[in-house]
N, C-alpha and C positions, 0 to 999 in steps of 0.2 A: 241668747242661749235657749229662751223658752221656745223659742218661733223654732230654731232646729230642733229642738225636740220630737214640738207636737208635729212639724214636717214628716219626720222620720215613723213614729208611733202612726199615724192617717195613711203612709207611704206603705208601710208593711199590714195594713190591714185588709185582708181580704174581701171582706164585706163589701168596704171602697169600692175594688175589682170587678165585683162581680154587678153593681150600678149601672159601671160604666161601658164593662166588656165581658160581659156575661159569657163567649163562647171561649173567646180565651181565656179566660177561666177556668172554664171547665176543662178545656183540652190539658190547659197545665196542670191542674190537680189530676187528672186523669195520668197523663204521664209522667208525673210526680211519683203517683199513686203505684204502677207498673213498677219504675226504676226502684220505689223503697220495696217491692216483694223480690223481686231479682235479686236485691243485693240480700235481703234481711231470709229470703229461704231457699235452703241448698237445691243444690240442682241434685237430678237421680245419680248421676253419675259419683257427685262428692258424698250422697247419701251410702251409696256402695261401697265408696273405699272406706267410709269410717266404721262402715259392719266388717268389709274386711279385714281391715285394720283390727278391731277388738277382736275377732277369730284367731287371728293370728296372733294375739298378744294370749288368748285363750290355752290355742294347741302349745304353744311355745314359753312356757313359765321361763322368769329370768333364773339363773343362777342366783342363789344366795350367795356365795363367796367374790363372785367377781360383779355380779349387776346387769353380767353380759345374757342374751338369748342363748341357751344350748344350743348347738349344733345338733342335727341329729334324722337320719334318715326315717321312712314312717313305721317303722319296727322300733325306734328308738336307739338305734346304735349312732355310737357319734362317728361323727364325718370330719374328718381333715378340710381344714380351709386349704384355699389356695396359698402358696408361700410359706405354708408351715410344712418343712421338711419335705423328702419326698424328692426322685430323682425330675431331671427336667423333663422329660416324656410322660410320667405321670403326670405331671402338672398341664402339659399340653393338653395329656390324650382328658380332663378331667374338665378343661375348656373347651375342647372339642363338645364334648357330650353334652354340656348347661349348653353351646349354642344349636347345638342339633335337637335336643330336649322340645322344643314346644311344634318344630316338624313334623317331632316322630306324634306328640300327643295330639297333634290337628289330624295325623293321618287315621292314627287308632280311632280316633272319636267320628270321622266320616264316615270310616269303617262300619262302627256299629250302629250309625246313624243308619246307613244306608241298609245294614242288615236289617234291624228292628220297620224299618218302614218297607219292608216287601210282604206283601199279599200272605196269608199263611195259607190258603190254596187257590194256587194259580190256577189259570184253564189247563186242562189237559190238551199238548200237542196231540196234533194226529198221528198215530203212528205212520212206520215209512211206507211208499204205496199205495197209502191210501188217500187217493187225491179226488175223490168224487166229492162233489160238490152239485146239490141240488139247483134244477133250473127253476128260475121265479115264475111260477106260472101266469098267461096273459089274459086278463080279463077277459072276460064275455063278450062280445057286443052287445049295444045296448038291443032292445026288440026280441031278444031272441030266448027261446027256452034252453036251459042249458039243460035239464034232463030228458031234453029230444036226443 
């Protein structure tokens, strides 16, 4: 039972390792080293949703009587879930709108995208007719006086 012990205790000691096989060593703690920060720190992306997430728990207080999130458009009036009441066409036309909803906001938002990044003075077109365009005048030859 001592021999398996001290086997085991000289087996897990890195020191050992690094003796014997000093690169692989290194490589393993290195990618040891990688895999425990990947797992131990969020990515940007899980960093976002948890800001988003507290925003959202922020604009949206629970109900005190129920537990539940108020419903509630951004004027603060409450909104009908779907399935509560409500003929079948509203309900439709109400799914219609949440799947057309992020359409319509990627088009608004190019929209103003593309406003805000135009020039705030462009060149002036030529007016119509007037299509004169100056000729590049041709150098001198070389030798020669040009105020002969």
């Amino acid at each position: 039972m001592d021999d398996l012990k001290h086997e085991l205790s000289t087996s897990v000691d890195p020191r050992a390792w690094m003796q014997v096989h000093p690169w692989t060593t290194m490589g393993a703690a290195a990618v040891t080293g990688f895999f425990a920060a990947a797992v131990a720190i969020p990515s940007k992306e899980q960093q976002a949703l948890k800001r988003l997430a507290e925003i959202e728990k922020a604009l949206m207080p629970r109900h005190p009587a129920t537990g539940d999130a108020e419903d509630g458009d951004v004027n603060g009036n409450s909104v009908r879930k779907a399935g509560q009441g409500g003929s079948f066409l509203a309900g439709l036309a109400s799914q219609l709108l949440h799947a057309v909803q992020p359409v319509l906001m990627s088009a608004i938002t190019a929209g103003v995208t593309a406003k805000a990044a135009e020039p705030e003075n462009p060149q002036p077109s030529p007016a119509p007719g007037d299509d004169y365009q100056p000729q590049p005048q041709s150098p001198a030859p070389t030798g020669t006086d040009p105020g002969i």
